[in-house]
N, CA, C and O atoms as a GROMACS GRO file, in nm:
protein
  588
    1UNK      N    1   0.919  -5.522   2.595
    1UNK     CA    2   0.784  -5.472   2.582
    1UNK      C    3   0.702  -5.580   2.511
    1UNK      O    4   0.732  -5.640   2.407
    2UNK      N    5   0.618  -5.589   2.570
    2UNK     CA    6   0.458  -5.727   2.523
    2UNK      C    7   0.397  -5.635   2.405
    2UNK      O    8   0.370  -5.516   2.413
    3UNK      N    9   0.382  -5.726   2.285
    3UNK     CA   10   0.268  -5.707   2.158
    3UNK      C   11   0.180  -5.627   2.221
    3UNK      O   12   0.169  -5.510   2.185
    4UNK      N   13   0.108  -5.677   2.320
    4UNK     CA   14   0.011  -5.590   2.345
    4UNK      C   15   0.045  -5.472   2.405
    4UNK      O   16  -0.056  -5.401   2.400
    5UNK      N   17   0.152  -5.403   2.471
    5UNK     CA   18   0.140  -5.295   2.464
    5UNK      C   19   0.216  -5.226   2.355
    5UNK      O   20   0.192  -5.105   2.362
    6UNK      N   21   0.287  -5.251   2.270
    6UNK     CA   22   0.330  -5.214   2.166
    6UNK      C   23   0.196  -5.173   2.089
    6UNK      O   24   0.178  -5.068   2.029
    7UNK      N   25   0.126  -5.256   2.101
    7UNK     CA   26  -0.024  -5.251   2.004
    7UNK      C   27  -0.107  -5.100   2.042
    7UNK      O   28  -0.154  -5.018   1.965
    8UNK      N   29  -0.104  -5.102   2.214
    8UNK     CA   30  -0.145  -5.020   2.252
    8UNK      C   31  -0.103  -4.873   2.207
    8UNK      O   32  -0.164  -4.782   2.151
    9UNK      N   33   0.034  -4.890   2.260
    9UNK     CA   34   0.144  -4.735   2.187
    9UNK      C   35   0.110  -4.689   2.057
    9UNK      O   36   0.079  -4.572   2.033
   10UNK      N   37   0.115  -4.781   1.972
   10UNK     CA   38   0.084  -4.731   1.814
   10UNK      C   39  -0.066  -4.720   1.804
   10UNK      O   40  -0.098  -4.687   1.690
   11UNK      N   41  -0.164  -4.737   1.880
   11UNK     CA   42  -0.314  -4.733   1.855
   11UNK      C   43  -0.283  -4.616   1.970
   11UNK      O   44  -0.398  -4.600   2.012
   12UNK      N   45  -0.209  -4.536   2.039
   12UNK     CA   46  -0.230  -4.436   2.085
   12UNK      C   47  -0.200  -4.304   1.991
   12UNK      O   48  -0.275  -4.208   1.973
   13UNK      N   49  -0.076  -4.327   1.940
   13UNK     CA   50  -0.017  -4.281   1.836
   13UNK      C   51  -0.132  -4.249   1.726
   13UNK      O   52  -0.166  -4.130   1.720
   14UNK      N   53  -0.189  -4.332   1.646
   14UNK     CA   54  -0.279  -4.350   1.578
   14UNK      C   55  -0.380  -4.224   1.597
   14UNK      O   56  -0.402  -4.118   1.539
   15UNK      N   57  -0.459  -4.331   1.774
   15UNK     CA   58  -0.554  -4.225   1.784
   15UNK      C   59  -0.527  -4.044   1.823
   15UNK      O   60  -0.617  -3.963   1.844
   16UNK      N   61  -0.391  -4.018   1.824
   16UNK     CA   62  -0.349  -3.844   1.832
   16UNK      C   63  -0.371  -3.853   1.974
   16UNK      O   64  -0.401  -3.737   2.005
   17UNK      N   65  -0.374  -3.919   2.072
   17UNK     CA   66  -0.432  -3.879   2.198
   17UNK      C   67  -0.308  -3.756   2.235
   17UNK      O   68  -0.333  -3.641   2.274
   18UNK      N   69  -0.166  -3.819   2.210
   18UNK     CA   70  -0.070  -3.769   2.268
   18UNK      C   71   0.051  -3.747   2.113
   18UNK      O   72   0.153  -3.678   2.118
   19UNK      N   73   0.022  -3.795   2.036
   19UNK     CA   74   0.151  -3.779   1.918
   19UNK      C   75   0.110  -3.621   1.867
   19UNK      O   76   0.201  -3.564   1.806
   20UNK      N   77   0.007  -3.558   1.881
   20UNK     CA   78   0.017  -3.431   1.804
   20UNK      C   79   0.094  -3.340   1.931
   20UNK      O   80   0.008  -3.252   1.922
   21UNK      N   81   0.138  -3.315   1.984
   21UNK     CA   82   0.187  -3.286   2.098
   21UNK      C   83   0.345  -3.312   2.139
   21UNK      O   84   0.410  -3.242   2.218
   22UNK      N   85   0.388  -3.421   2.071
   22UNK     CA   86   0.507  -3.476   2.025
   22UNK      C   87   0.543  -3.413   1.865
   22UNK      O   88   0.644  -3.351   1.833
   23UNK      N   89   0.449  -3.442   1.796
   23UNK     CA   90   0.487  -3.404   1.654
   23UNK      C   91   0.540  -3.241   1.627
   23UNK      O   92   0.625  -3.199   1.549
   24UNK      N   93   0.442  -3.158   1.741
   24UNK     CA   94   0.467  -3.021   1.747
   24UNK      C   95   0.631  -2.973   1.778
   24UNK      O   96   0.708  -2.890   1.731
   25UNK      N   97   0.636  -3.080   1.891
   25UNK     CA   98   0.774  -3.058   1.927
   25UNK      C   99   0.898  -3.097   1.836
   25UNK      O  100   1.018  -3.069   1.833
   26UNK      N  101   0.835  -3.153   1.786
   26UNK     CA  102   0.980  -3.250   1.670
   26UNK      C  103   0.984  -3.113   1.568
   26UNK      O  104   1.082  -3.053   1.526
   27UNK      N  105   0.861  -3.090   1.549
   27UNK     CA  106   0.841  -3.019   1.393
   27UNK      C  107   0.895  -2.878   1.457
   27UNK      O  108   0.971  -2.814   1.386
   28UNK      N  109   0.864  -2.828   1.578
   28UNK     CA  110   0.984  -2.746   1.563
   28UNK      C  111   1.081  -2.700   1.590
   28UNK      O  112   1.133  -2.590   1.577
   29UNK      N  113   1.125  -2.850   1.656
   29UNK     CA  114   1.310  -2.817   1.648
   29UNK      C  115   1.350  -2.828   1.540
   29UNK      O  116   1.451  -2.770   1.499
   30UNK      N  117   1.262  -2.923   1.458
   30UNK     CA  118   1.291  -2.917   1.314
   30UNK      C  119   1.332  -2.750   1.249
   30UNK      O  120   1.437  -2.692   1.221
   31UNK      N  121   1.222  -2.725   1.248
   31UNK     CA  122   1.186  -2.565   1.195
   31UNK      C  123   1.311  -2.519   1.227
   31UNK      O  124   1.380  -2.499   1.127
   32UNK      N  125   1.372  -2.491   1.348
   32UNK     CA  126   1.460  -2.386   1.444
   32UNK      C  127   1.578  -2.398   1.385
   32UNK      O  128   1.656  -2.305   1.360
   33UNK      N  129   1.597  -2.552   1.352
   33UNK     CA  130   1.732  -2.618   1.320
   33UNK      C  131   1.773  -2.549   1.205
   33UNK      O  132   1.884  -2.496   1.200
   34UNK      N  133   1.654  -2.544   1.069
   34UNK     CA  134   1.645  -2.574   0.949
   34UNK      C  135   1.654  -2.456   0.884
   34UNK      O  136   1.707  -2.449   0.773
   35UNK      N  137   1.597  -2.336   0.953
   35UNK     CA  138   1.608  -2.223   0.969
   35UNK      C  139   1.729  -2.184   0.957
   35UNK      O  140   1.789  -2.163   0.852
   36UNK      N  141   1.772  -2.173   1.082
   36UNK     CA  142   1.959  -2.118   1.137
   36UNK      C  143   2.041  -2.181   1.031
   36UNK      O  144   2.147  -2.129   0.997
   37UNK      N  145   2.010  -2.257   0.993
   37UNK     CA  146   2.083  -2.414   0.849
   37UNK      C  147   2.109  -2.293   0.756
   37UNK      O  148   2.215  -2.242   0.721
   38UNK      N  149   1.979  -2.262   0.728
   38UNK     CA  150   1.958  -2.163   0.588
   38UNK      C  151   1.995  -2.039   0.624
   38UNK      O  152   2.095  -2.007   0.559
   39UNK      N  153   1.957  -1.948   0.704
   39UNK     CA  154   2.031  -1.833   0.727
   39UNK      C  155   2.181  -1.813   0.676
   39UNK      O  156   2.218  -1.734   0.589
   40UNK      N  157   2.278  -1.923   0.766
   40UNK     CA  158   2.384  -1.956   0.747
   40UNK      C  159   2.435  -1.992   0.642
   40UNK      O  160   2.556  -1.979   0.622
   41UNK      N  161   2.374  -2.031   0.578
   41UNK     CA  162   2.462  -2.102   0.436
   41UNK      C  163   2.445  -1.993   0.343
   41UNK      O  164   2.528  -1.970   0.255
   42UNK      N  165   2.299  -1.900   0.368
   42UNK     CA  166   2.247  -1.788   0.273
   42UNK      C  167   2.349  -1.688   0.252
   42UNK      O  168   2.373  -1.632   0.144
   43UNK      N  169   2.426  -1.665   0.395
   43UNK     CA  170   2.496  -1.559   0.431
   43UNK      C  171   2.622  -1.583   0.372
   43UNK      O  172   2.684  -1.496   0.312
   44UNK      N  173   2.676  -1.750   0.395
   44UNK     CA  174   2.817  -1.768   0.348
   44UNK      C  175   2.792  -1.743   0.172
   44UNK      O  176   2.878  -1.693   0.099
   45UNK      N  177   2.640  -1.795   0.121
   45UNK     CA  178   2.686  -1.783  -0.030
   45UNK      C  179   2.688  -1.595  -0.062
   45UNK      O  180   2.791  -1.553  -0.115
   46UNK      N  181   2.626  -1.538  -0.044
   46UNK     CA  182   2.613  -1.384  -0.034
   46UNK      C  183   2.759  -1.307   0.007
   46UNK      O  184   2.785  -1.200  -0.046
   47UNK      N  185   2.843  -1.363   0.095
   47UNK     CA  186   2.942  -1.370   0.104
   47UNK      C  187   3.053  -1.392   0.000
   47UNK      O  188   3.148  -1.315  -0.015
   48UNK      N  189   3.035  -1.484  -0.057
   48UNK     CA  190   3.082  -1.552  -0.137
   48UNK      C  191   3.091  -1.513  -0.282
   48UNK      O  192   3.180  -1.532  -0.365
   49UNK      N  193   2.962  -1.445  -0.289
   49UNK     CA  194   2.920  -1.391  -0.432
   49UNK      C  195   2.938  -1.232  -0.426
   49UNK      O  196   2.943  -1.166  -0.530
   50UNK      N  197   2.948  -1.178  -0.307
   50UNK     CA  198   3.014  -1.009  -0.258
   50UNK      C  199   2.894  -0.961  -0.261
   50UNK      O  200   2.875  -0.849  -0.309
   51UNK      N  201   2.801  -1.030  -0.215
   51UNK     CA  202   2.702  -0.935  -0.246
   51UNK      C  203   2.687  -0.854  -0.034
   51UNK      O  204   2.600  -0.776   0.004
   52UNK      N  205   2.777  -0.898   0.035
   52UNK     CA  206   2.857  -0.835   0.160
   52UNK      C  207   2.860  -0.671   0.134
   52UNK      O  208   2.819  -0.589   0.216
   53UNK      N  209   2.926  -0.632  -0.015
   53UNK     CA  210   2.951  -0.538  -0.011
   53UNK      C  211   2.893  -0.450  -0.059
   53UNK      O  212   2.917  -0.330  -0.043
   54UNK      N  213   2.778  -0.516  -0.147
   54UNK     CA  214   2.639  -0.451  -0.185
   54UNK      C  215   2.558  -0.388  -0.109
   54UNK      O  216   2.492  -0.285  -0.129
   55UNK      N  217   2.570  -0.487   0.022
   55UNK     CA  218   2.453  -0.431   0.126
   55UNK      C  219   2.529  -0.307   0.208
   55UNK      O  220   2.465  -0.244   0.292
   56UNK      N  221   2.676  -0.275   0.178
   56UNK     CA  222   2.714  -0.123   0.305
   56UNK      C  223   2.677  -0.079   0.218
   56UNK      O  224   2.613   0.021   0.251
   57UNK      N  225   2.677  -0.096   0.087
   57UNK     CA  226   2.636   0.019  -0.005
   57UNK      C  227   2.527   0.105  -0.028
   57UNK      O  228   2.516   0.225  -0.054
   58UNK      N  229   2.410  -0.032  -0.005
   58UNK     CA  230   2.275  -0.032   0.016
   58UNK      C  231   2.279   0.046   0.198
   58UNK      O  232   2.196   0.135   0.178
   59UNK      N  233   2.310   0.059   0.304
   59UNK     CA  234   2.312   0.130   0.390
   59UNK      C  235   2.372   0.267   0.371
   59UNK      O  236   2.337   0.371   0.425
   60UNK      N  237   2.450   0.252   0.301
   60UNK     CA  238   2.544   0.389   0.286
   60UNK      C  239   2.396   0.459   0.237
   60UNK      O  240   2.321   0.527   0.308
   61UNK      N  241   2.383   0.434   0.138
   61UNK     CA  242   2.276   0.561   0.000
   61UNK      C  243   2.171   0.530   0.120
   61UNK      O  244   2.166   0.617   0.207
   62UNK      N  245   2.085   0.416   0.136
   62UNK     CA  246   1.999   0.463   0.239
   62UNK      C  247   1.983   0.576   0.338
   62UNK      O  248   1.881   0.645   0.341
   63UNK      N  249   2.103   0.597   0.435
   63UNK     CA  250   2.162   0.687   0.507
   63UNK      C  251   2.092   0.859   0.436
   63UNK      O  252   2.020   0.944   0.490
   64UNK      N  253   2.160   0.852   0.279
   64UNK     CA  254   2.156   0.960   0.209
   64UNK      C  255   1.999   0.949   0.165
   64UNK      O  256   1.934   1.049   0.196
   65UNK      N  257   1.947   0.873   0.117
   65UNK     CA  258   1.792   0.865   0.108
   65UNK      C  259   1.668   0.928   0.203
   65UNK      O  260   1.557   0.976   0.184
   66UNK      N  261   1.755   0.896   0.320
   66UNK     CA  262   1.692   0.952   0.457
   66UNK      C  263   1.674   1.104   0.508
   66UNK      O  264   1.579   1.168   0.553
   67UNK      N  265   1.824   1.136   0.478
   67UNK     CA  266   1.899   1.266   0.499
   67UNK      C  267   1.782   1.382   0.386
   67UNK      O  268   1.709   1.476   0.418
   68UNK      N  269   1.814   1.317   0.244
   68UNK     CA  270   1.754   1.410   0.124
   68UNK      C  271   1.579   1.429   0.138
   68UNK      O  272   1.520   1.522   0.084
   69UNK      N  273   1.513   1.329   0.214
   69UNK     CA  274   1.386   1.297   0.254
   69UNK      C  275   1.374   1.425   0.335
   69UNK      O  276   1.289   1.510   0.309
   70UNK      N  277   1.469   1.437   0.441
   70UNK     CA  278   1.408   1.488   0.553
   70UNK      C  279   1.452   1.650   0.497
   70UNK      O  280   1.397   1.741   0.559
   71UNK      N  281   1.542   1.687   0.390
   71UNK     CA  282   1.577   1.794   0.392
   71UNK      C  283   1.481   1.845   0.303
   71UNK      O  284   1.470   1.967   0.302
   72UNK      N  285   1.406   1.777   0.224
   72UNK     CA  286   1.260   1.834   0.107
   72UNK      C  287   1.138   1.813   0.202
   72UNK      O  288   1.027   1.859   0.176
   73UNK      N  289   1.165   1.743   0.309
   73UNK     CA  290   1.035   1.775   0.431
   73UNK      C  291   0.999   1.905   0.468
   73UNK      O  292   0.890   1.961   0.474
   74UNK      N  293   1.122   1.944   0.494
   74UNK     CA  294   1.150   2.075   0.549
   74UNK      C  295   1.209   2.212   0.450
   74UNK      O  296   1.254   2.322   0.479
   75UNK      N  297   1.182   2.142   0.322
   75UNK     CA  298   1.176   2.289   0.210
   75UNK      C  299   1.022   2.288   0.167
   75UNK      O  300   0.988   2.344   0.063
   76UNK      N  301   0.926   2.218   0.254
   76UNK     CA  302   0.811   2.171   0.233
   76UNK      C  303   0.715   2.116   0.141
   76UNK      O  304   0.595   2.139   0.125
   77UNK      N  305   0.790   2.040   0.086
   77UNK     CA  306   0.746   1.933  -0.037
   77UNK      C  307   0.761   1.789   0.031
   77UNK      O  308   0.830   1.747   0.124
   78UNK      N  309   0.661   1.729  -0.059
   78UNK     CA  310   0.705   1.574  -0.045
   78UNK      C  311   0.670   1.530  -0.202
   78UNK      O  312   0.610   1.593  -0.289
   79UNK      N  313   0.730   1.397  -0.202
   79UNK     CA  314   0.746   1.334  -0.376
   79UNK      C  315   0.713   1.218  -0.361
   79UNK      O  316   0.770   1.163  -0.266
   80UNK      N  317   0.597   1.117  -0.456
   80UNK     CA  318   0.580   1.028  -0.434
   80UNK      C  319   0.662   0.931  -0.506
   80UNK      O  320   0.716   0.990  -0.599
   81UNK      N  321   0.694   0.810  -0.503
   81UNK     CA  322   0.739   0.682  -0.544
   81UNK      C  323   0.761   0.727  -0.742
   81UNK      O  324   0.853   0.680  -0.809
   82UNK      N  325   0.672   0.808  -0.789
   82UNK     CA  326   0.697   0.813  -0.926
   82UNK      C  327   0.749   0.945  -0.936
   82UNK      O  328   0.735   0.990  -1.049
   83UNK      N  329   0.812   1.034  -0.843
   83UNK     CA  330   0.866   1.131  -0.864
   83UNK      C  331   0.770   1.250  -0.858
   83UNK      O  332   0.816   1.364  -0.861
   84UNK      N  333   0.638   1.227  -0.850
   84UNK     CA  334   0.548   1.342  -0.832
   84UNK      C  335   0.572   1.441  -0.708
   84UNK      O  336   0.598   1.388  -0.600
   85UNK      N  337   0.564   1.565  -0.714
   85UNK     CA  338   0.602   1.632  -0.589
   85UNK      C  339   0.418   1.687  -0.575
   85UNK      O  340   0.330   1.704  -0.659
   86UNK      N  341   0.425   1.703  -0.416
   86UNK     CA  342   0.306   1.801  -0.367
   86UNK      C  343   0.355   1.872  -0.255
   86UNK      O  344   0.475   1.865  -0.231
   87UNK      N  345   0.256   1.960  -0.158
   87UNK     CA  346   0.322   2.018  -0.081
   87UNK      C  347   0.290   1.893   0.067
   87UNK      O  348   0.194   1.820   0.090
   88UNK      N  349   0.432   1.919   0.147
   88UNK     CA  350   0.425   1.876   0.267
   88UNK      C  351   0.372   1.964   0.369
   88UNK      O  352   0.323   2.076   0.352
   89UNK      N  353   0.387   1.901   0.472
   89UNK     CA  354   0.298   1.933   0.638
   89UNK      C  355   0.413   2.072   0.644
   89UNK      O  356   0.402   2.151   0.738
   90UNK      N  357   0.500   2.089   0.557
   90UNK     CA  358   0.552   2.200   0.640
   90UNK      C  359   0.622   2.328   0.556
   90UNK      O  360   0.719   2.404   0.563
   91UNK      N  361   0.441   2.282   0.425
   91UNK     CA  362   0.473   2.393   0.334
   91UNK      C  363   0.338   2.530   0.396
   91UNK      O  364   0.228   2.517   0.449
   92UNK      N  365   0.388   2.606   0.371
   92UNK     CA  366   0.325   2.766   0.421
   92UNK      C  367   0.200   2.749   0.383
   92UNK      O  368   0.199   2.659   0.298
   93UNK      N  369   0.069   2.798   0.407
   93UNK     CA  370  -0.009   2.790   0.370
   93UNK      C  371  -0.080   2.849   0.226
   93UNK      O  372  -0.162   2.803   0.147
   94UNK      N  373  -0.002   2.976   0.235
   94UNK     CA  374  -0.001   3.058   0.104
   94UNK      C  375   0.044   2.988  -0.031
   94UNK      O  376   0.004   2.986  -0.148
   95UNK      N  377   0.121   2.945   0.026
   95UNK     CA  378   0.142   2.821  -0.096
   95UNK      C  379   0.018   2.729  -0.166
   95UNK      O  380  -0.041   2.734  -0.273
   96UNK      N  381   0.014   2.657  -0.065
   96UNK     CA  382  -0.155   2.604  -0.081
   96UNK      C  383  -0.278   2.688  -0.158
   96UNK      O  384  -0.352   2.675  -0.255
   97UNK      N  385  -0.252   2.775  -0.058
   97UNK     CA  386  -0.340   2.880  -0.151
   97UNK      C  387  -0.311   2.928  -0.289
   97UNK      O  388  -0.399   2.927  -0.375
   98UNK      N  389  -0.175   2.975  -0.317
   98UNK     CA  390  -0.190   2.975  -0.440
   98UNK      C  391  -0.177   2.886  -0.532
   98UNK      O  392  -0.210   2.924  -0.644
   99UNK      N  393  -0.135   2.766  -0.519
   99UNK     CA  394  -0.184   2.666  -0.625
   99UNK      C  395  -0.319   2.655  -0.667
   99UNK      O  396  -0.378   2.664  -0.774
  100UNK      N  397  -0.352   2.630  -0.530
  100UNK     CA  398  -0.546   2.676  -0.562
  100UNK      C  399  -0.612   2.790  -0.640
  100UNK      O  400  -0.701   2.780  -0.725
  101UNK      N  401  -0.556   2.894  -0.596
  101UNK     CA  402  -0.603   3.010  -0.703
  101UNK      C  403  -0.575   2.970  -0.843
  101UNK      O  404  -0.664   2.978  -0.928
  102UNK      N  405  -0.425   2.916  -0.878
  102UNK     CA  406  -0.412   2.912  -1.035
  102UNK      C  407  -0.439   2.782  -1.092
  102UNK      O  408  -0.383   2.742  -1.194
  103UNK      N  409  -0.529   2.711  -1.023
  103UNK     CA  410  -0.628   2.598  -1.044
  103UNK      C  411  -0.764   2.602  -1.075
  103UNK      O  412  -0.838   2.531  -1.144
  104UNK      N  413  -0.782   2.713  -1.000
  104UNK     CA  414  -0.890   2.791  -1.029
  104UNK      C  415  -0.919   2.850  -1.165
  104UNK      O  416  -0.996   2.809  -1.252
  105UNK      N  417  -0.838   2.959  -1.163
  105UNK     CA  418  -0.774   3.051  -1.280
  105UNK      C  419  -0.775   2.936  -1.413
  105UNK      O  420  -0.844   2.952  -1.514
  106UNK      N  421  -0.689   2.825  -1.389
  106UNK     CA  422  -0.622   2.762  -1.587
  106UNK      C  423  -0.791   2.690  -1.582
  106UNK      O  424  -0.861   2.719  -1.678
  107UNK      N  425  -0.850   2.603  -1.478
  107UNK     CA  426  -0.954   2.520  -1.487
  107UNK      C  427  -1.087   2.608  -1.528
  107UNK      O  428  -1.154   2.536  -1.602
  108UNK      N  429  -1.138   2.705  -1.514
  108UNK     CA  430  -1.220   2.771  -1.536
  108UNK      C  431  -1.329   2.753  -1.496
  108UNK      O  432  -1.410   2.835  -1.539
  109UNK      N  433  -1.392   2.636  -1.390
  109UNK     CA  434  -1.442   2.571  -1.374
  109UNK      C  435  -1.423   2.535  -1.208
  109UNK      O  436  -1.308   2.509  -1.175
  110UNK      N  437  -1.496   2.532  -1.134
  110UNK     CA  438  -1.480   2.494  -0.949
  110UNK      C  439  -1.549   2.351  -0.944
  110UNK      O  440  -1.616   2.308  -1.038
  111UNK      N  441  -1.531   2.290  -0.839
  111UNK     CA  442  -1.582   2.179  -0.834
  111UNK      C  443  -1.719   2.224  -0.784
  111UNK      O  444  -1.826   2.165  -0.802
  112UNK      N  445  -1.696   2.344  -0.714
  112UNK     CA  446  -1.882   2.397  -0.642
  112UNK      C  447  -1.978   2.382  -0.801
  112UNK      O  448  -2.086   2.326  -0.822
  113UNK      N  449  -1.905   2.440  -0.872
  113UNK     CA  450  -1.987   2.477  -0.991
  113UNK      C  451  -2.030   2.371  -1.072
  113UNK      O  452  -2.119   2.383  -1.155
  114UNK      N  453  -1.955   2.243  -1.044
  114UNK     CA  454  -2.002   2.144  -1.114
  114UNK      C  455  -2.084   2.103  -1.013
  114UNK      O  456  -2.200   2.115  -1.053
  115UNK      N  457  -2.082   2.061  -0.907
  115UNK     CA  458  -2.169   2.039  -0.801
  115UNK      C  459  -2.292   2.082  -0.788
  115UNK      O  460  -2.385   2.008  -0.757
  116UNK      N  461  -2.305   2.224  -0.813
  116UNK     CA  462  -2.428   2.276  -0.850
  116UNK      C  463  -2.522   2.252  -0.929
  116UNK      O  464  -2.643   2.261  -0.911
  117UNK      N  465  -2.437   2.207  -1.060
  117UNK     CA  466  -2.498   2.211  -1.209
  117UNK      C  467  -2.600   2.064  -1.190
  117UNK      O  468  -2.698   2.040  -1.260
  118UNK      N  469  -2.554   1.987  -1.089
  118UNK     CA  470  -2.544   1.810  -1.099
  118UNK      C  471  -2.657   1.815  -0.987
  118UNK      O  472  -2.724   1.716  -0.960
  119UNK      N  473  -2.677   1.955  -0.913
  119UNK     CA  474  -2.779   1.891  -0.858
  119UNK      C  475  -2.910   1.996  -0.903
  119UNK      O  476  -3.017   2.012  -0.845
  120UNK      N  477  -2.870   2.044  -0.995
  120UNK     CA  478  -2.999   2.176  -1.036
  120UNK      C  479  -3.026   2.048  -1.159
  120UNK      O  480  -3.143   2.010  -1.168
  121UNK      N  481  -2.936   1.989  -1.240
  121UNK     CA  482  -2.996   1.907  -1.299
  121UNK      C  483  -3.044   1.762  -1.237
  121UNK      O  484  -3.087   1.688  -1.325
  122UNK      N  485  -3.045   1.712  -1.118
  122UNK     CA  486  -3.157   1.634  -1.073
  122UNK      C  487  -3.278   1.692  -1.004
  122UNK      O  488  -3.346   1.618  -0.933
  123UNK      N  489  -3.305   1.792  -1.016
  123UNK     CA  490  -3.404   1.838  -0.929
  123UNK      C  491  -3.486   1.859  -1.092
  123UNK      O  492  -3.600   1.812  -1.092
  124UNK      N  493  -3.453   1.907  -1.192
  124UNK     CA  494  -3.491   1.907  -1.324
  124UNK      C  495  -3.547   1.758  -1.349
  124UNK      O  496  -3.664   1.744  -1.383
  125UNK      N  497  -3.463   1.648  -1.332
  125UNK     CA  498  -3.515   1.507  -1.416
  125UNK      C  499  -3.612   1.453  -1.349
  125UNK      O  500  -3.654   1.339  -1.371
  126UNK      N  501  -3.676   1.565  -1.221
  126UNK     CA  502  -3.751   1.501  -1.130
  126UNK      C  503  -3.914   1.557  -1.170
  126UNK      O  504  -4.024   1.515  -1.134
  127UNK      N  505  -3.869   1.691  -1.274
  127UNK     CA  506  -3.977   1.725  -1.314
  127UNK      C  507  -4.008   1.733  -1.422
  127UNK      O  508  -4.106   1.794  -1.465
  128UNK      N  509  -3.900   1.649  -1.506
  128UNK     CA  510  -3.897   1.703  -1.638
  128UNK      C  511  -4.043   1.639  -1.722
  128UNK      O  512  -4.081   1.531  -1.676
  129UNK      N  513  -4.096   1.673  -1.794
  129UNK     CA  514  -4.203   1.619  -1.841
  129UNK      C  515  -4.156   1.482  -1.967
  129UNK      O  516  -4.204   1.370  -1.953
  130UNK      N  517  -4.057   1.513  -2.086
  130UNK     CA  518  -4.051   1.436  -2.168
  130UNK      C  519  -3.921   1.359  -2.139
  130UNK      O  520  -3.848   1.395  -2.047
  131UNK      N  521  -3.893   1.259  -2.213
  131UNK     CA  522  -3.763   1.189  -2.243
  131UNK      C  523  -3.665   1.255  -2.310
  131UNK      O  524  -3.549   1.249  -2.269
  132UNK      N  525  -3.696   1.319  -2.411
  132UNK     CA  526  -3.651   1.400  -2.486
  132UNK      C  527  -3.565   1.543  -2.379
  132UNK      O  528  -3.444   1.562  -2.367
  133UNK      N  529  -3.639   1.594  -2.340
  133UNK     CA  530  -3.550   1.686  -2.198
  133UNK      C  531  -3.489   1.626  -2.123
  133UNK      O  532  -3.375   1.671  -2.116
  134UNK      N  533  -3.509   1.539  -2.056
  134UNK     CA  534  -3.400   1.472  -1.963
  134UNK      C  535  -3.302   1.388  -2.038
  134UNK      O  536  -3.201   1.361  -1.972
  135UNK      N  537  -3.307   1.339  -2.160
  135UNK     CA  538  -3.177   1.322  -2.275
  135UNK      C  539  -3.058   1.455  -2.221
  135UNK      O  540  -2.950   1.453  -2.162
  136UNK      N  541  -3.154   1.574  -2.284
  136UNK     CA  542  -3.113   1.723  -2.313
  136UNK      C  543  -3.064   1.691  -2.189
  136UNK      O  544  -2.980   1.603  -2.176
  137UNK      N  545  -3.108   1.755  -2.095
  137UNK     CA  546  -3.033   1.768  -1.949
  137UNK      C  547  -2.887   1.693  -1.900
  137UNK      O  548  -2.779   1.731  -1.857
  138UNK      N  549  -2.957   1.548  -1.934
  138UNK     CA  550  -2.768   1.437  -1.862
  138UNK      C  551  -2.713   1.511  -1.994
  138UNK      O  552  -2.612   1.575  -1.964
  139UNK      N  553  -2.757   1.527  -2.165
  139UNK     CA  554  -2.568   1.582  -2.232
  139UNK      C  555  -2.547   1.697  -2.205
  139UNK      O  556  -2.444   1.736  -2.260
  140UNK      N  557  -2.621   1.812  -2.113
  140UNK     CA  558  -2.603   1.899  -2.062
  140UNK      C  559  -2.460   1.865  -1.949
  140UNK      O  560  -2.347   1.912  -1.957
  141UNK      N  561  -2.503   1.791  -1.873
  141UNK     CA  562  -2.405   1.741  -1.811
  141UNK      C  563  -2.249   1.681  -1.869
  141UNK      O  564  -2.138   1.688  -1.818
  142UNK      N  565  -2.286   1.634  -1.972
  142UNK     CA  566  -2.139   1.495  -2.007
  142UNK      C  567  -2.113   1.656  -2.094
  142UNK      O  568  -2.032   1.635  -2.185
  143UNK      N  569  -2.149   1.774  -2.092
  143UNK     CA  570  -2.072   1.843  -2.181
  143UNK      C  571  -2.028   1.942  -2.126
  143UNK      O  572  -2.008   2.049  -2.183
  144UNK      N  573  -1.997   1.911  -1.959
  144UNK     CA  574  -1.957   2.034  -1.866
  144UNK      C  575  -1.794   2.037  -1.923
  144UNK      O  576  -1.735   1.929  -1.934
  145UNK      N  577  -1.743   2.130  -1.950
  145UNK     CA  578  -1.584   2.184  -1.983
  145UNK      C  579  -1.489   2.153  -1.868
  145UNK      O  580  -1.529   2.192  -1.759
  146UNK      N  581  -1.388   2.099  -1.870
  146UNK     CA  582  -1.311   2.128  -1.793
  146UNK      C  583  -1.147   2.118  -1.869
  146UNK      O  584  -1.092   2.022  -1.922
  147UNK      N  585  -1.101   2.259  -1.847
  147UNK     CA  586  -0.962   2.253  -1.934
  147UNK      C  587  -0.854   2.157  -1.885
  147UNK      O  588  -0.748   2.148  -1.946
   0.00000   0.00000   0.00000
């Protein structure tokens, strides 16, 4: 091969006409290679360290994780991540309902009723004449009860 086309090749190279296209390909057999490399060696050290026998274990209780899930689905509860329970899709409705009633009942207080209060007192600050009353009115508000 002549300087000058050597010159040429690497000023093709250079200019990307055709090396990003090449580089893609290198980079990822690279990748593919380097990958499967690591998988493999990940597995022999995990192996190695038993942590093999960690993971049936980790399938086993999963299995049971699944099982205990689906059996409080269907006593119609569900529990979140911190152990909180509420009702599931396949709790009775009466249920629902009565939580609500004795939410009602301990709170003393409805959300209608605060709702109300919040908008009988803007229809008030709209007419109120002094500063002094519409003070009165919002600690009317910040002093709604709720047990």
């Amino acid at each position: 091969m002549t300087l000058p086309q050597r010159k040429a090749l690497v000023g093709m190279l250079e200019q990307n006409q055709w090396s990003e296209c090449l580089w893609k390909r290198v980079k990822n057999r690279y990748d593919r290679a380097r990958s499967t490399l690591l998988a493999r060696l990940t597995r022999e050290l995990a192996i190695e360290k038993g942590a093999d026998k960690l993971v049936s274990e980790i399938i086993q209780l999963r299995a049971k994780l699944r099982k205990a899930e689906d059996d409080l689905k269907l006593s119609g509860f569900a529990v979140d991540s911190s152990g909180d329970f509420r009702l599931g899709d396949a709790a009775p409705d009466s249920w629902g309902e009565r939580l609500e009633k004795q939410v009602r009942k301990e709170l003393s207080v409805s959300m209608d009723d605060i709702s109300k209060q919040f908008e009988t007192a803007t229809l008030k600050l709209w007419t109120v004449p002094t500063a002094d009353e519409a003070c009165r009115i919002v600690e009317e508000l910040q002093n709604i009860e709720v047990k």
